[in-house]
N, C-alpha and C positions, 0 to 999 in steps of 0.2 A: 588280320584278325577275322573270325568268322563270328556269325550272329547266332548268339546264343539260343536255343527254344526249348519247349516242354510242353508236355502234350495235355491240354485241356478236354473236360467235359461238353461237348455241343449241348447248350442250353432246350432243352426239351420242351414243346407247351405243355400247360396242364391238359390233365385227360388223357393224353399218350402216353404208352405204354415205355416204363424208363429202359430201358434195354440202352446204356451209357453208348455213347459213340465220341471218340477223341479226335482233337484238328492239332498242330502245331501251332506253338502260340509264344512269338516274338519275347522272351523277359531280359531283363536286364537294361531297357532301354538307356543309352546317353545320348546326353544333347552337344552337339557343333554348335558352338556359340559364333557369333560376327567378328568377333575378333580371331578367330583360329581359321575361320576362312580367309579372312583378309590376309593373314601371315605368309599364310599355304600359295594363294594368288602370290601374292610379292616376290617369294620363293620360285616361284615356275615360270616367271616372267621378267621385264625388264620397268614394268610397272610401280611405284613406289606405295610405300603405305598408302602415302594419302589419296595417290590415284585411285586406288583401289575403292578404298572409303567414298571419294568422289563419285564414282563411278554407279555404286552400290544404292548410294542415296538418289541418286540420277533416274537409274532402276526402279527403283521401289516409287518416286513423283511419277512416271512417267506414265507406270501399271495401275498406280490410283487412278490416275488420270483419264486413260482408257474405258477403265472397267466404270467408274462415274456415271460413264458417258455411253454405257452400254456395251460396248465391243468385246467381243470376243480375243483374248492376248495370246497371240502363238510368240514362243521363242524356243527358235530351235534349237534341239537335241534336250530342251528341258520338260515343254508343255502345254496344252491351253488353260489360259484362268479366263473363267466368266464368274458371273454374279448371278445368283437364285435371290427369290422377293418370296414376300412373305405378306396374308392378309386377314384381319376377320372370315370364318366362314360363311358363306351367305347363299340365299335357294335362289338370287336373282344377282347375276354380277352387275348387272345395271344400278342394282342400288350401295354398287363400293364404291367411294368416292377414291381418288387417284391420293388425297392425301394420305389414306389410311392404309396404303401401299407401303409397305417398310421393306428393307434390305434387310435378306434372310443370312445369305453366307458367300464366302468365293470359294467356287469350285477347283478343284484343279483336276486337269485329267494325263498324264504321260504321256511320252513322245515316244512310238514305239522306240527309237533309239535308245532313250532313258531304259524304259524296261529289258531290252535285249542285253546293255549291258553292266544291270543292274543283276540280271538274272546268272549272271556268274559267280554269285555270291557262293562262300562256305556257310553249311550250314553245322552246328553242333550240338548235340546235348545237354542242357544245363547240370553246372555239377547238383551233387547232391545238397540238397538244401533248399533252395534258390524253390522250387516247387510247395503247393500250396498242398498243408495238409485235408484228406476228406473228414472233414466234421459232419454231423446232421445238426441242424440247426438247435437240435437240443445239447449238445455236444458244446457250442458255443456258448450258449445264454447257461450252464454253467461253468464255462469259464469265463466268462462274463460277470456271473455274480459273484464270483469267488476274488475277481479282478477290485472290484467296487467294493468289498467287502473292508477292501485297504487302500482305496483310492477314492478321490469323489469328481473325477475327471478324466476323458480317454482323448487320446488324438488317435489318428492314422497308424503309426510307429507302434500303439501300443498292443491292439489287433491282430497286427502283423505279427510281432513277436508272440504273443500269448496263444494265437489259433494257430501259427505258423503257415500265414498267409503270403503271399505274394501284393503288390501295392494293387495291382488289379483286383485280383479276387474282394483284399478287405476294401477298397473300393464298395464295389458291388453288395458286399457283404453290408458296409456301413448305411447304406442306399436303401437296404430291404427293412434293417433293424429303424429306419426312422419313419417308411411306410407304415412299418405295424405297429407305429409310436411306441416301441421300445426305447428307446434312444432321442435325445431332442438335442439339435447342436446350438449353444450360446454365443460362437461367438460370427465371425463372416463367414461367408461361401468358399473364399482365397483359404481362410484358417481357419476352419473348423475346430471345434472344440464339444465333446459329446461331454451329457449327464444321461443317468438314466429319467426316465418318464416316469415319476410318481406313480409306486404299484408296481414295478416290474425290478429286479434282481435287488430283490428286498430290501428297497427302498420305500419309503414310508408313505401313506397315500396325502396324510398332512403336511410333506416338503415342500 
């Protein structure tokens, strides 16, 4: 299989002159679940399921373990994982206490191995469709009220299909609309659930 792509807008700052410039940009993404590796191992080896499983979990306590504890994790032909922190900012580090120290993220960085022959990948063009169409933002916010007009509720899916976005784009798209408090989401972070914001795609300012 080769890995699908389609060539996106470089996000420009404001002030700059738009003169568009495009990068290749990964879509289609799927996920390798722990169970289709495990298979895949079992398959190529003389290892059994559960070793496998074993093994995996083994993996994963050991690298907690490490990284916990500060260390830098090399495994070879895959990569290092360390840990970044995270603090209040402050104009005197003397006055941060070590409590107020939190765990920011794990880093991971490739094993030139990884990348080299990673980097044999096929690359292809997404079919037709699969590409986010150029709206300008007014372009949207009337299909947006036209959307409202017979709905009183949007997810992600809906976006997608109506602007003929990509899950990235209405991403980013759903991100800017609830900045400019067009848009306010009801329900979690995981499940989103938009209305519009009272006053905006003619919606009532007394809702």
């Amino acid at each position: 299989m080769a890995v699908e792509f389609e060539f996106a807008p470089v996000p420009m700052p404001s002030g700059r002159p738009k003169k568009l410039r495009y990068y290749p940009r990964v879509v289609n993404r799927r996920t390798v679940s722990t169970p289709d590796i495990v298979k895949e191992i079992e398959m190529a080896c003389t290892l059994t399921r559960t070793d496998v499983v074993a093994v995996l979990d083994a993996l994963n306590r050991s690298l907690v373990g490490w990284l916990k504890d500060g260390w830098r994790v090399h495994i070879d032909g895959i990569g290092y994982f360390d840990v970044s922190l995270t603090a209040p900012e402050t104009r005197n580090p003397k006055d941060t206490r070590a409590s107020s120290v939190k765990f920011k993220n794990v880093n991971f960085r490739a094993d030139k191995e990884l990348r080299y022959r990673v980097a044999e990948l096929k690359a292809e063009r997404s079919k037709a469709g699969s590409h986010s169409a150029h709206l300008s933002e007014i372009e949207i916010d009337m299909k947006l009220t036209e959307f409202f007009s017979e709905n009183s509720i949007l997810v992600r899916r809906d976006i997608e299909k109506i602007c003929q976005m990509t899950r990235v784009t209405a991403g980013r798209c759903l991100k800017r609309l609830q900045e400019e408090k067009k848009l306010k989401n009801i329900n979690t972070k995981q499940q989103p659930v938009y209305v519009p914001v009272p006053g905006h795609y003619r919606t009532s300012l007394e809702r």
